[in-house]
mmCIF file as Biopython writes it, N, C-alpha, C and O atoms, coordinates in Angstrom:
data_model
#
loop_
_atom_site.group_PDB
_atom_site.id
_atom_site.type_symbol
_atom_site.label_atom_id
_atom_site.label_alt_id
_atom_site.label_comp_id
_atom_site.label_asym_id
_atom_site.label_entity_id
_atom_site.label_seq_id
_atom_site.pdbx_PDB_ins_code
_atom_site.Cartn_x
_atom_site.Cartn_y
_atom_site.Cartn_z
_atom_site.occupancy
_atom_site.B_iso_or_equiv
_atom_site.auth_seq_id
_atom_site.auth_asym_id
_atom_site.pdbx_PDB_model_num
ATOM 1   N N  . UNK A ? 1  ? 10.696 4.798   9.635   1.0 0.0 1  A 1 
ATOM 2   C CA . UNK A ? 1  ? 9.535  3.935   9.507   1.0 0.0 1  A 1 
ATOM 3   C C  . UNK A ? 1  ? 8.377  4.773   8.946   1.0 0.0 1  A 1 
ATOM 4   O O  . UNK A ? 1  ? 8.218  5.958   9.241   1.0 0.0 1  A 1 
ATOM 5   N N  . UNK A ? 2  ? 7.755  4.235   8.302   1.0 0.0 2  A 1 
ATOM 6   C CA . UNK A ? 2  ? 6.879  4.694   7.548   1.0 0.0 2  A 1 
ATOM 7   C C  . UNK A ? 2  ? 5.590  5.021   8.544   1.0 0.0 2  A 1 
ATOM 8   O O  . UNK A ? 2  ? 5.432  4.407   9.599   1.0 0.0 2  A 1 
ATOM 9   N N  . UNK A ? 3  ? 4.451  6.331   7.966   1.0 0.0 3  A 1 
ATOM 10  C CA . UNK A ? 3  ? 3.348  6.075   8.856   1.0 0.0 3  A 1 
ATOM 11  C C  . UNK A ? 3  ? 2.275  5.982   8.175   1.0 0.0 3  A 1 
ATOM 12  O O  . UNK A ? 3  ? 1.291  6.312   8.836   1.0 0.0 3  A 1 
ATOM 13  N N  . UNK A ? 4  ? 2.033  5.642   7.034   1.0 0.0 4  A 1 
ATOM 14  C CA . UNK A ? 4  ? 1.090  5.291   5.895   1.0 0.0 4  A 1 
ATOM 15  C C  . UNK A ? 4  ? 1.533  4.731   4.815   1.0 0.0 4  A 1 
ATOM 16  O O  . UNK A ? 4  ? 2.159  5.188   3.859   1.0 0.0 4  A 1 
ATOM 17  N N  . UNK A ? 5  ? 0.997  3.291   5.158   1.0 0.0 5  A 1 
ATOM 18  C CA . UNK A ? 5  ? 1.324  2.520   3.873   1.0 0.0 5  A 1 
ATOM 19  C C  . UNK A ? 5  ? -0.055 2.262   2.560   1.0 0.0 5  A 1 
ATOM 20  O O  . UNK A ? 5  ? -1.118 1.671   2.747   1.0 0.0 5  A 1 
ATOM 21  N N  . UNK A ? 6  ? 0.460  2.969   1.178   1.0 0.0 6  A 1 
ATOM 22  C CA . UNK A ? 6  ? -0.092 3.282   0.544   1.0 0.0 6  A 1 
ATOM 23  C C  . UNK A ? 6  ? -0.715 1.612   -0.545  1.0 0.0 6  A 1 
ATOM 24  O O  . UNK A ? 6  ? 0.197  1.058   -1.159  1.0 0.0 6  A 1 
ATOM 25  N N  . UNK A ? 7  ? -1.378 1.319   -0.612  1.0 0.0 7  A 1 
ATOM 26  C CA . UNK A ? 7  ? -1.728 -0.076  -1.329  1.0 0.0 7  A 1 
ATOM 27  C C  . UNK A ? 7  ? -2.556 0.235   -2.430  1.0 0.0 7  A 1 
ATOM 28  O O  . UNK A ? 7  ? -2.917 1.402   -2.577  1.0 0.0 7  A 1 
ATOM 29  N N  . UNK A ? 8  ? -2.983 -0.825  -3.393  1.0 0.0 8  A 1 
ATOM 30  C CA . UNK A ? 8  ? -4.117 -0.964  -4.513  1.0 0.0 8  A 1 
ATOM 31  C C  . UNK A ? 8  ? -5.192 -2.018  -3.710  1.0 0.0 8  A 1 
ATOM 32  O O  . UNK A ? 8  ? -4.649 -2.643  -2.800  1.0 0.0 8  A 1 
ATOM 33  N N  . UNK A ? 9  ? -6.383 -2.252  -3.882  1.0 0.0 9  A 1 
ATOM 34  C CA . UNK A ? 9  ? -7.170 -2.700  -3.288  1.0 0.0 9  A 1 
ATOM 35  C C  . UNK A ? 9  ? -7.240 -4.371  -3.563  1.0 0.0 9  A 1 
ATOM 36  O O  . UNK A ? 9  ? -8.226 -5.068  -3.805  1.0 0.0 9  A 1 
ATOM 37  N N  . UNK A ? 10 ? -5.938 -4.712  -3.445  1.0 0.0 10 A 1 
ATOM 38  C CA . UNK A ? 10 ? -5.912 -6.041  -3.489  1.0 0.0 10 A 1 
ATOM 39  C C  . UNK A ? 10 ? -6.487 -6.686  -1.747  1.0 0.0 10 A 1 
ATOM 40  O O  . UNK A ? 10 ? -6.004 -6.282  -0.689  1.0 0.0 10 A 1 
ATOM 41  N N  . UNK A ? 11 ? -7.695 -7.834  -1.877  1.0 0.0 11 A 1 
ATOM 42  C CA . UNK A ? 11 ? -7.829 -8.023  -0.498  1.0 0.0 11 A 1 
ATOM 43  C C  . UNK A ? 11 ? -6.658 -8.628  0.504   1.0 0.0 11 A 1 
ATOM 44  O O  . UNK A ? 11 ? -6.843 -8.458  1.709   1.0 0.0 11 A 1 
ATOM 45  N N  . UNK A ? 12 ? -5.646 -9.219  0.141   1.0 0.0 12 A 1 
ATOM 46  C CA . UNK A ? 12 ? -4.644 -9.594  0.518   1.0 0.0 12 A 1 
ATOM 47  C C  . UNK A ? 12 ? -3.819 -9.169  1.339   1.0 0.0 12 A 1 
ATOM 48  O O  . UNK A ? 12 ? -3.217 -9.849  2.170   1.0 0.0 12 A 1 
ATOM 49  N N  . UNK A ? 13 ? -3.691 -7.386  1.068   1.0 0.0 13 A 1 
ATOM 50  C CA . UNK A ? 13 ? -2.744 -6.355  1.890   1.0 0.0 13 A 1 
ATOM 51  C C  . UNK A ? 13 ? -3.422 -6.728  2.954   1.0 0.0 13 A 1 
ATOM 52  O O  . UNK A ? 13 ? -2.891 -7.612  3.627   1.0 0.0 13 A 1 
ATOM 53  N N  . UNK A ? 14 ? -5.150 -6.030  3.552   1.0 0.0 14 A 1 
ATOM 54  C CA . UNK A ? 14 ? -5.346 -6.052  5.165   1.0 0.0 14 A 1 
ATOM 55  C C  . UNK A ? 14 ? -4.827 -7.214  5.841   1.0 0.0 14 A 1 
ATOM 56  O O  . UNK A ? 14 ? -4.254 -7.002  6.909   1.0 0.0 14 A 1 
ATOM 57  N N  . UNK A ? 15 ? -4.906 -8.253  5.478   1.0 0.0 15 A 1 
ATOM 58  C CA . UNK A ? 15 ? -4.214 -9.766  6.502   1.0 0.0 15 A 1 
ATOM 59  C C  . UNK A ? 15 ? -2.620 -9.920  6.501   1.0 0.0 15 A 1 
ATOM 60  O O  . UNK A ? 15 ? -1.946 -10.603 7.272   1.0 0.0 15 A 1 
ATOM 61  N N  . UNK A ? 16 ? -2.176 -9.091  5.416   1.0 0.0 16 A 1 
ATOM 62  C CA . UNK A ? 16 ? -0.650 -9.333  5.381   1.0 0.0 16 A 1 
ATOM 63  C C  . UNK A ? 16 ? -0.101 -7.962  6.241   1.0 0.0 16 A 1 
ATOM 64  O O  . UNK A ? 16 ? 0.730  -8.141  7.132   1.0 0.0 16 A 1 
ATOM 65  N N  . UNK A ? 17 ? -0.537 -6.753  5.977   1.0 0.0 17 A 1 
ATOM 66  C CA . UNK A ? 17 ? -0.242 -5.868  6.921   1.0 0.0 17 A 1 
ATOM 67  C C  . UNK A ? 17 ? -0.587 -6.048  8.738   1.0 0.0 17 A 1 
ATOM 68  O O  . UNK A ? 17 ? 0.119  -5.492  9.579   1.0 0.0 17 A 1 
ATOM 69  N N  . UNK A ? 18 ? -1.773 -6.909  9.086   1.0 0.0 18 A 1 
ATOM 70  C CA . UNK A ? 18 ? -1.889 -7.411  10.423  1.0 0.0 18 A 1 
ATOM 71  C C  . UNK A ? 18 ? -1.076 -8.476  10.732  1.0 0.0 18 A 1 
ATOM 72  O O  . UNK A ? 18 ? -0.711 -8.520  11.907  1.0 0.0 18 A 1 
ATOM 73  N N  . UNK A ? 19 ? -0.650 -9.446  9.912   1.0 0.0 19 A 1 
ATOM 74  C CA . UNK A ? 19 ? -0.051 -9.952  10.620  1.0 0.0 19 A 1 
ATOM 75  C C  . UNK A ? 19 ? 1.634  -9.499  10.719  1.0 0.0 19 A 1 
ATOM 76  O O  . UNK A ? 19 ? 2.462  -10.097 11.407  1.0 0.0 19 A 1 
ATOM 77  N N  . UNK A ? 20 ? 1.956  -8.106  9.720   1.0 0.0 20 A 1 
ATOM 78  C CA . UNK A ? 20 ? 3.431  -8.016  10.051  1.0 0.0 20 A 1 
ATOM 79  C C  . UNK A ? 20 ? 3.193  -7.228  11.086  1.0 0.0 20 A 1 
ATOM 80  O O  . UNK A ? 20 ? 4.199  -6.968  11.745  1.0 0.0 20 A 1 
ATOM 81  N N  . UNK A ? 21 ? 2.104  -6.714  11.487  1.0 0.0 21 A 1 
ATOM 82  C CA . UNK A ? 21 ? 1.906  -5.677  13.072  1.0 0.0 21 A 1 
ATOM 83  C C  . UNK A ? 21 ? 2.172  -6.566  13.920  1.0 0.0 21 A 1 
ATOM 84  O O  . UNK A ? 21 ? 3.206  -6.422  14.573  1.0 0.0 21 A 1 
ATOM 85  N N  . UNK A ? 22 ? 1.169  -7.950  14.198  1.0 0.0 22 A 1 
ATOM 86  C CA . UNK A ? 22 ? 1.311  -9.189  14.900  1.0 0.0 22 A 1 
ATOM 87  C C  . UNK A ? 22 ? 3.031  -9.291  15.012  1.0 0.0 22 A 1 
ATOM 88  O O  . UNK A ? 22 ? 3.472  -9.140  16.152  1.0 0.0 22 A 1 
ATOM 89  N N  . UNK A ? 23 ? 3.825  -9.484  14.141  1.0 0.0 23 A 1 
ATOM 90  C CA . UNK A ? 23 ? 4.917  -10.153 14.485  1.0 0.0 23 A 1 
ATOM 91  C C  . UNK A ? 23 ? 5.840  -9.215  14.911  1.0 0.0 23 A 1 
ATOM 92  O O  . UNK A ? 23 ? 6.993  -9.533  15.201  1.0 0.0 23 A 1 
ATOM 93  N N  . UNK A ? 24 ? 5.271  -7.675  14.994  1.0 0.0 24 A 1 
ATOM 94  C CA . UNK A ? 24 ? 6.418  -6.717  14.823  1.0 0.0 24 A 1 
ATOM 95  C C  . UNK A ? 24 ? 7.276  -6.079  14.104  1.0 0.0 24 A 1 
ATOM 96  O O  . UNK A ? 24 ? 8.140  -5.246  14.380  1.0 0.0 24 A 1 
ATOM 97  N N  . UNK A ? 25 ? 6.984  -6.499  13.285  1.0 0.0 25 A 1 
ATOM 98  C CA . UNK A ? 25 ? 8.055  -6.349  12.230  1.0 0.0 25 A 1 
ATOM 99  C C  . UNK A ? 25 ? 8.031  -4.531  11.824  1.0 0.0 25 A 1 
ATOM 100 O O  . UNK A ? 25 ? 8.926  -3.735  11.540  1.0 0.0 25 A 1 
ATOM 101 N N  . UNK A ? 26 ? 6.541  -4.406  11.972  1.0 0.0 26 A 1 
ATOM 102 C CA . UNK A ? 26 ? 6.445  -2.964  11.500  1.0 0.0 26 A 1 
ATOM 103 C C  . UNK A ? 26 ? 5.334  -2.279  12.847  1.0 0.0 26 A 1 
ATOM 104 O O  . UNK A ? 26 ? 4.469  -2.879  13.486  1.0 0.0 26 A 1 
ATOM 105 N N  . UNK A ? 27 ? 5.638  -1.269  12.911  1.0 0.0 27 A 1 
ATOM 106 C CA . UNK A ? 27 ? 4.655  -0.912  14.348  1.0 0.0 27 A 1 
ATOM 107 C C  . UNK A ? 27 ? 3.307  -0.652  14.168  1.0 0.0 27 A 1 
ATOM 108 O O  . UNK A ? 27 ? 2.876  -0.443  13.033  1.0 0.0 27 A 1 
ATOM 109 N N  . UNK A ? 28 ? 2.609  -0.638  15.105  1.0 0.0 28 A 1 
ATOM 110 C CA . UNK A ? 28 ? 0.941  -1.022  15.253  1.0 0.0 28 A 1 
ATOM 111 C C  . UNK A ? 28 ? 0.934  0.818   14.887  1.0 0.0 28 A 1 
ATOM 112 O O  . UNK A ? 28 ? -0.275 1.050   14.913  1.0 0.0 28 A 1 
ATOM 113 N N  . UNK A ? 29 ? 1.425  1.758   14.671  1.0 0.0 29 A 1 
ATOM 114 C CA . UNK A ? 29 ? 0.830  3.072   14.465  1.0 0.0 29 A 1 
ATOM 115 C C  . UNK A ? 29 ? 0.575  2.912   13.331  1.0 0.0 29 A 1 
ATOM 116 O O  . UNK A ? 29 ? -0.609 3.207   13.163  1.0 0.0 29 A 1 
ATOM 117 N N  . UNK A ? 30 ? 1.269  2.445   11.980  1.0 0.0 30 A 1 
ATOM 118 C CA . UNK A ? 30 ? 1.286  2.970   10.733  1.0 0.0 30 A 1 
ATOM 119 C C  . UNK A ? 30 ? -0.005 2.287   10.384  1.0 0.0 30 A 1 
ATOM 120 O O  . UNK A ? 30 ? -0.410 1.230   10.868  1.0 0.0 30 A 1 
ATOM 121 N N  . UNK A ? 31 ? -0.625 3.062   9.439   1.0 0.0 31 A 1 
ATOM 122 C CA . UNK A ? 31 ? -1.839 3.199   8.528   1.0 0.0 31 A 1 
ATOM 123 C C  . UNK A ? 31 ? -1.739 2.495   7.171   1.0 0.0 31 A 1 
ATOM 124 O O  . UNK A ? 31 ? -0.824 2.784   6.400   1.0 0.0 31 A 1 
ATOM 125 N N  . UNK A ? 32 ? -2.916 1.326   6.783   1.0 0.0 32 A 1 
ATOM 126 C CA . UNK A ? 32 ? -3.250 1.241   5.981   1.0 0.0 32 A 1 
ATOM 127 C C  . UNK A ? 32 ? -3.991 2.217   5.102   1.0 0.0 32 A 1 
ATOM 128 O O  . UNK A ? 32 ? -5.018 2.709   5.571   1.0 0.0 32 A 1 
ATOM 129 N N  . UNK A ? 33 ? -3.631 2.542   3.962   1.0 0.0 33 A 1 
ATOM 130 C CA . UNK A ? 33 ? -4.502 3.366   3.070   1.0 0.0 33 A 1 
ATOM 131 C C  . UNK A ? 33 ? -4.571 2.556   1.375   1.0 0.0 33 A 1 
ATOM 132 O O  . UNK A ? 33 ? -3.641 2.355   0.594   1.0 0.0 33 A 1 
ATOM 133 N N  . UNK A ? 34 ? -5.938 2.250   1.243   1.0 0.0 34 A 1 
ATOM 134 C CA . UNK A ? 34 ? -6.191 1.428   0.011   1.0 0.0 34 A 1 
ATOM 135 C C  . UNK A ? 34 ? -7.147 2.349   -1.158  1.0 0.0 34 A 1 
ATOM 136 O O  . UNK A ? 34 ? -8.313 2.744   -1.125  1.0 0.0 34 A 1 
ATOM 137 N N  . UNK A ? 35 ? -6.055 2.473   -2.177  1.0 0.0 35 A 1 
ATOM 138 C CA . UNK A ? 35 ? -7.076 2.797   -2.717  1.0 0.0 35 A 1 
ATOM 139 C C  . UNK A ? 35 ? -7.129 2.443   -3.943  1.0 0.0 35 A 1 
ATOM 140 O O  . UNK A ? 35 ? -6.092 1.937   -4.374  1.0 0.0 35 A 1 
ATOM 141 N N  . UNK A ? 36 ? -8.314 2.575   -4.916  1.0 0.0 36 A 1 
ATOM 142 C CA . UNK A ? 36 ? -8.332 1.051   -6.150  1.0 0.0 36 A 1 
ATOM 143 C C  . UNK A ? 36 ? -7.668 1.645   -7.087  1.0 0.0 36 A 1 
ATOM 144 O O  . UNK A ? 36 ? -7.232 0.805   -7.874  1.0 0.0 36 A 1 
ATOM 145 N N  . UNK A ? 37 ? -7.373 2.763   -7.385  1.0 0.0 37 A 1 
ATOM 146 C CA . UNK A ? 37 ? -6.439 3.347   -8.460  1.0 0.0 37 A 1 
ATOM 147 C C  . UNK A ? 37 ? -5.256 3.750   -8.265  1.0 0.0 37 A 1 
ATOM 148 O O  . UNK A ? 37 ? -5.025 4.858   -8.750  1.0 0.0 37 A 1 
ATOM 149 N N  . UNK A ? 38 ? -4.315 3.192   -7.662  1.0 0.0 38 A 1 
ATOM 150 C CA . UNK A ? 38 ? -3.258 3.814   -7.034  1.0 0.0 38 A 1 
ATOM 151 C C  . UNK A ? 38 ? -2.184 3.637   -7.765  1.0 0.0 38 A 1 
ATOM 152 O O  . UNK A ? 38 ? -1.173 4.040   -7.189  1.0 0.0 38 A 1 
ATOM 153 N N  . UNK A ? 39 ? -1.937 3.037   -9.179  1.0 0.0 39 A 1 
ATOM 154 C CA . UNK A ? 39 ? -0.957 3.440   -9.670  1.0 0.0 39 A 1 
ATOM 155 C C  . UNK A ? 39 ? -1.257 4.469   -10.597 1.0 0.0 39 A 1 
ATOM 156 O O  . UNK A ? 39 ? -0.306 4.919   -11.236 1.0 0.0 39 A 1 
ATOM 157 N N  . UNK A ? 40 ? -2.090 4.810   -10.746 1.0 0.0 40 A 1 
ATOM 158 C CA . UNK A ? 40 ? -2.862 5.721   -12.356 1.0 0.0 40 A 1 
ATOM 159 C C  . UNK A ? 40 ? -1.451 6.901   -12.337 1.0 0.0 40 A 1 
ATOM 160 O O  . UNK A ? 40 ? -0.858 7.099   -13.398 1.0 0.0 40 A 1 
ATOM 161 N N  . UNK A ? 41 ? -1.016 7.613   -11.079 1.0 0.0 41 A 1 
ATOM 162 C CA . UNK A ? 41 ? 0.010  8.283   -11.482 1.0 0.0 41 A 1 
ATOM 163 C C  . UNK A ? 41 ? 1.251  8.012   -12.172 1.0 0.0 41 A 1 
ATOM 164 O O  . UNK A ? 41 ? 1.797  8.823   -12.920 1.0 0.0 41 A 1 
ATOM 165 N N  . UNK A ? 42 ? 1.783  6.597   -11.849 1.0 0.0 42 A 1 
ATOM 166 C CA . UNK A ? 42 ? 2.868  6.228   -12.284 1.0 0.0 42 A 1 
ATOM 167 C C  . UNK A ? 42 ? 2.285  5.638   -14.132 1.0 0.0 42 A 1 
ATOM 168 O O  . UNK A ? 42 ? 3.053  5.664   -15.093 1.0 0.0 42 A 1 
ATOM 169 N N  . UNK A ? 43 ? 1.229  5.298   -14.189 1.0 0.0 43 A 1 
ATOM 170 C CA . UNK A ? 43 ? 0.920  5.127   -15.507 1.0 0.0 43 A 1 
ATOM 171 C C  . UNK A ? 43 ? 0.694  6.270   -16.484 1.0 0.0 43 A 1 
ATOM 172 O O  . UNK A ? 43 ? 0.926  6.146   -17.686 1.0 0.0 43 A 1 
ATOM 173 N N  . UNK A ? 44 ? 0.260  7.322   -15.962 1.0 0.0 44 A 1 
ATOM 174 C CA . UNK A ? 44 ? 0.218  8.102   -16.613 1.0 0.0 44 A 1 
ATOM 175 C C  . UNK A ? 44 ? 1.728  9.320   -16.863 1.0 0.0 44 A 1 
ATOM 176 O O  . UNK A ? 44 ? 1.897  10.341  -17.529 1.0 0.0 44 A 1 
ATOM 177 N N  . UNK A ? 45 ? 2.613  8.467   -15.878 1.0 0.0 45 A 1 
ATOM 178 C CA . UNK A ? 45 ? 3.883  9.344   -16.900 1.0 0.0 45 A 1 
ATOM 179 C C  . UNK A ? 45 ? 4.611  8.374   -17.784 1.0 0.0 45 A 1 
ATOM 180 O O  . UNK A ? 45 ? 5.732  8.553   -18.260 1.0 0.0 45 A 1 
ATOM 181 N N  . UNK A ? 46 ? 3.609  7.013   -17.994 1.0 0.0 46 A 1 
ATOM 182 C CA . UNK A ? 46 ? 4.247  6.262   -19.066 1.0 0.0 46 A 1 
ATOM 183 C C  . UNK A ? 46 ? 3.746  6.663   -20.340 1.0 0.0 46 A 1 
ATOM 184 O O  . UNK A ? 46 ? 4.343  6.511   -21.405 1.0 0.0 46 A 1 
ATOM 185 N N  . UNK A ? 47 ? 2.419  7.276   -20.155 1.0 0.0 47 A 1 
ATOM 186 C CA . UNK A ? 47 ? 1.612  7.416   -22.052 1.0 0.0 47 A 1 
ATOM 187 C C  . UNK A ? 47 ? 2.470  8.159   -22.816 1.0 0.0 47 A 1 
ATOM 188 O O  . UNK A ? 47 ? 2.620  7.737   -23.963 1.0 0.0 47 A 1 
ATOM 189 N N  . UNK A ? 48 ? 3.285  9.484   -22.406 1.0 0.0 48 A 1 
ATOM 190 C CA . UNK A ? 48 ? 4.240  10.079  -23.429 1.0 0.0 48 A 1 
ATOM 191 C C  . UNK A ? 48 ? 4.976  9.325   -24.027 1.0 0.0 48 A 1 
ATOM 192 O O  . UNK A ? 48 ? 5.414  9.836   -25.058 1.0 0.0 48 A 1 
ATOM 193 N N  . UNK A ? 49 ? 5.508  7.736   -23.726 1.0 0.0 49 A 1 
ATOM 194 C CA . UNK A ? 49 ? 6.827  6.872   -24.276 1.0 0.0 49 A 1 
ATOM 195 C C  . UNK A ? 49 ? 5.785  6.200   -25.055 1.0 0.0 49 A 1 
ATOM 196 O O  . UNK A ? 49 ? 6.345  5.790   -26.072 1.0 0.0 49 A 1 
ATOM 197 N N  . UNK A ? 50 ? 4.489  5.870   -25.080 1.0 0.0 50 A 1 
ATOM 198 C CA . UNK A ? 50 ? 4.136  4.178   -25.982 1.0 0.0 50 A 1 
ATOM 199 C C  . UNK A ? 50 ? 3.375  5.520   -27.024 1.0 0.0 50 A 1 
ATOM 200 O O  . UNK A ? 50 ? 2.788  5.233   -28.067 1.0 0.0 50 A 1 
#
């Protein structure tokens, strides 16, 4: 199980990550972490191909 779940700053994640705590699904320790640029790494090992 994960203990930091990494997101883009869509407002959507905080209510969808509480309520999978709510149901259990995932445990009340793990961490939201939002941050607004969070794919820039995976984009930037695309610029060598285009």
């Amino acid at each position: 199980m994960p203990r930091v779940m990494n997101v883009d700053k869509n407002p959507a994640y905080p209510a969808a990550v509480e309520a999978l705590k709510a149901d259990g699904t995932i445990p009340r320790r793990v961490a939201l972490r939002q941050s607004k640029y969070l794919n820039n790494v995976i984009e930037q090992d695309r610029r060598t191909v285009k």
